[in-house]
N, C-alpha and C positions, 0 to 999 in steps of 0.2 A: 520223714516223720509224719506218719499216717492220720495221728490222732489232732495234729495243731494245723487249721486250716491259715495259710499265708497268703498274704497279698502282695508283697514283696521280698523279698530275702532277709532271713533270720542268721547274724553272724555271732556264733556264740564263740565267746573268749576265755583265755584264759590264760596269766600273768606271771613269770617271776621274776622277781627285781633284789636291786641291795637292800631293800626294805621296805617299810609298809608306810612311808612319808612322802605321799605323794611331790611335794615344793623339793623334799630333798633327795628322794631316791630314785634310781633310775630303774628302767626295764632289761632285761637279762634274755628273758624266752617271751615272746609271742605265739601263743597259738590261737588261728581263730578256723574254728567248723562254718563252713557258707552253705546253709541250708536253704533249697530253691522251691517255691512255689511247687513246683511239676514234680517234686520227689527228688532229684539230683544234689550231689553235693561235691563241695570241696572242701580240701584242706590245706592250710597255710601252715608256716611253720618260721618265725625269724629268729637266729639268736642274734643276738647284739650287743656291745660292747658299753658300759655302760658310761664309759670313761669317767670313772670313779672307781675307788678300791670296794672290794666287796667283802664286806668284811665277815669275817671268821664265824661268831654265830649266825651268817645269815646262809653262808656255804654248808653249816654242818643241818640245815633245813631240806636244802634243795641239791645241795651237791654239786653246784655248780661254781669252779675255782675262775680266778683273776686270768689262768692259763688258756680256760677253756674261751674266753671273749677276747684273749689279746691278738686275735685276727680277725675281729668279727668286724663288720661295719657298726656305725653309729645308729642312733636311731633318726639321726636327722637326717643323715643318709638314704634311709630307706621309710620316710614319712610321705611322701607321694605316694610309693608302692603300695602303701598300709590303707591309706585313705583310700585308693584307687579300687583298693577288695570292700574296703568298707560302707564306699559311696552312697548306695543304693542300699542300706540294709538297717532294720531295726536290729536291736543289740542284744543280748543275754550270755547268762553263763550265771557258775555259783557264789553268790557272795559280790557279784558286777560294783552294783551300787553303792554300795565300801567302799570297796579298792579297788577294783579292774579298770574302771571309768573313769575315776577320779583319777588314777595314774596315768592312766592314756591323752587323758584332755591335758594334763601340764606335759607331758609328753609334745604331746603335736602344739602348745604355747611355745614350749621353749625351742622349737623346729622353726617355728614360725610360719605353721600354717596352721588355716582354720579348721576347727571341728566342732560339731554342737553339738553335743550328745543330744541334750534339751527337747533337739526337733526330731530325736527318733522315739519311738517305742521300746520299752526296755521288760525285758521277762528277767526275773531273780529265781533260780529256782531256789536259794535258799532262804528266799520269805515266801515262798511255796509249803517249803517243809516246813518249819515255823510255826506257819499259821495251820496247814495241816495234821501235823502231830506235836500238836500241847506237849511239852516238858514238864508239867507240874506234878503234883503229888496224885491230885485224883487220876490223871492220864499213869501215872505209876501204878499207884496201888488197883487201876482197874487192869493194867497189861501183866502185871506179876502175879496177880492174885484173884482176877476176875472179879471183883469186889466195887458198888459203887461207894465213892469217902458219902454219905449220907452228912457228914460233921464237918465238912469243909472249913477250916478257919478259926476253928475252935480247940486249942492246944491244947489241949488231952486228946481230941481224937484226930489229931493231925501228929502228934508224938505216937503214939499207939499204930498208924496207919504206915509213917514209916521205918517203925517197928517190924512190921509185917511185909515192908517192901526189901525192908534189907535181908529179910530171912529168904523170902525167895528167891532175890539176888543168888544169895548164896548158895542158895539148893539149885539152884537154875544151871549156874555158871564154873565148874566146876576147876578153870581155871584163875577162878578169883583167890587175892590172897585171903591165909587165913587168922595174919597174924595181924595186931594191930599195926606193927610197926609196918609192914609191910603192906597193909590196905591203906594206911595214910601216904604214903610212895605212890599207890596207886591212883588217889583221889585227887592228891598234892604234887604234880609233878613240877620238879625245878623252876624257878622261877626264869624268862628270858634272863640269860645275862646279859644282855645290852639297858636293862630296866634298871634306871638307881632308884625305886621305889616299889614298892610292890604292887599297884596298877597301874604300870608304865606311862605316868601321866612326865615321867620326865627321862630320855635313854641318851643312852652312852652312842656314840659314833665318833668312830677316827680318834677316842680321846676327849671330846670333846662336849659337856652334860647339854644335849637339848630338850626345848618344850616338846612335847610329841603329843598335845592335844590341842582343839580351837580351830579357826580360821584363819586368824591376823599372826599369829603368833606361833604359828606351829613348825617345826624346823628352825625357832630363831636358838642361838646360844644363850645360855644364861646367864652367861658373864656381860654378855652383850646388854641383855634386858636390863640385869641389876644397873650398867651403868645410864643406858639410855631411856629406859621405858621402868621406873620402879613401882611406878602406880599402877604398873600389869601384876608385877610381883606381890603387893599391897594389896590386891584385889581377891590374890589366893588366898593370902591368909587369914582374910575376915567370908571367904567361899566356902562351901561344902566339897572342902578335899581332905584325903588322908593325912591322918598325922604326921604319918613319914616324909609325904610330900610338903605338908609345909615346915616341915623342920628344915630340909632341906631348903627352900626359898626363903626362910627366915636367915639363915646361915648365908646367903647369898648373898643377900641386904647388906650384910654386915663383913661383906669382902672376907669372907670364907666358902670354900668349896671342896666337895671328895673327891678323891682318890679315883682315876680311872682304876675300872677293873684291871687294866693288863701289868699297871704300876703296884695293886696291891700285892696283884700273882708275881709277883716279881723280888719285891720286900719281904714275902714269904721264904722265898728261896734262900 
């Protein structure tokens, strides 16, 4: 890498697991790029077993089945190895500081060996892009249509502006749908089905409805909370959360709860 001068090695990562909860899911595929000061590099590559089931919408992501890890080592197995490449190296990769990081550090916790992310240097390259190309209307309406929005914020000419960015969409893209029903398919894909809410502030695993946002609380079961902890539950529903979501944690409270998904597909039949 010509253009990023290093002082020490840049190991850039990159993660799939049974899920995106770090306390609850475990790692699947490791790949990490070891990029060296002087130009050289290598490549790592672990798969691993998560010894956990992997469950169904997370296979049909990644494509990686329960068969494919049931001879793989653990990850605590090969958690020396891992730190041994990682030792000496500041971190990066897309999205790291999400997920890749935070998945790895409870990773080598529940090994039981130390790792500080904290004390390395960390490059994201997707708050790179982010911050480099704007998603907003004016970065639209100036890439579609060469136009700068002059009315920025002022809803007539921010309606009107993406007005004009849909039209070029359209004329642009020629594989775009053209029907409505079919450009809401496009805009609106299927919702996770591990999600019992519609921003997955609460997901399905094993059966079982967990919290999947926070720090203290994230991976715990809700059956769990309602009985031990309700003043967590209490706390959402006077919060700025979705409706859907606290209907659900109101329903909890009150020793009611839904239907896993595999039980409704089931009831159907």
């Amino acid at each position: 890498m010509t253009n990023l001068k290093l002082e020490r090695p840049l190991a850039v990562l990159d993660i799939e697991s049974t899920g995106i909860n770090p306390r609850m899911d475990r790692i699947i595929d490791l790949a990490i790029v070891k990029l060296f000061p002087d130009g050289r590099r290598e490549q790592h590559a672990f798969r691993l077993n998560p010894e956990i089931p992997i469950p169904a919408e997370t296979t049909a992501i990644h494509h990686i089945t329960n068969a494919d890890v049931a001879h793989a080592p653990p990850f605590r197995q090969m958690a020396a190895a891992i730190l041994e490449i990682l030792a000496d190296c500041d971190l990066g990769g897309f999205g790291v500081v999400r997920f890749d990081i935070p998945m790895l550090a409870e990773e080598f916790a529940r090994a039981g060996v130390a790792f500080d992310p904290d004390s390395r240097r960390i490059v994201d390259a997707q708050r790179i892009y982010h911050k480099k190309e704007p998603r907003d209307l004016s970065a639209a309406l100036y890439f579609y249509c060469g136009e700068m929005h002059l009315g920025a914020h002022g809803a007539e000419a921010d309606a009107l502006a993406t007005v004009a960015v849909l039209e070029a969409q359209l004329q642009k893209y020629s594989d775009l749908p053209r029907s409505l029903d079919e450009l809401d398919k496009y805009c609106n894909p299927p919702r996770n089905p591990a999600w019992a809410d519609r921003t997955g502030k609460l997901r399905w695993q094993n059966g079982e409805l967990l919290v999947n946002f926070g720090v203290q609380n994230i991976g715990r079961n809700l059956k769990d909370l309602a009985r031990d902890n309700p003043k967590f539950l209490k706390w959402i529903l006077k919060s700025d959360f979705p409706s859907d979501t606290k209907r659900i944690v109101a329903d909890a409270l009150e020793g009611r709860f839904p239907t896993p998904p595999a039980e409704k597909a089931a009831d159907g039949e």
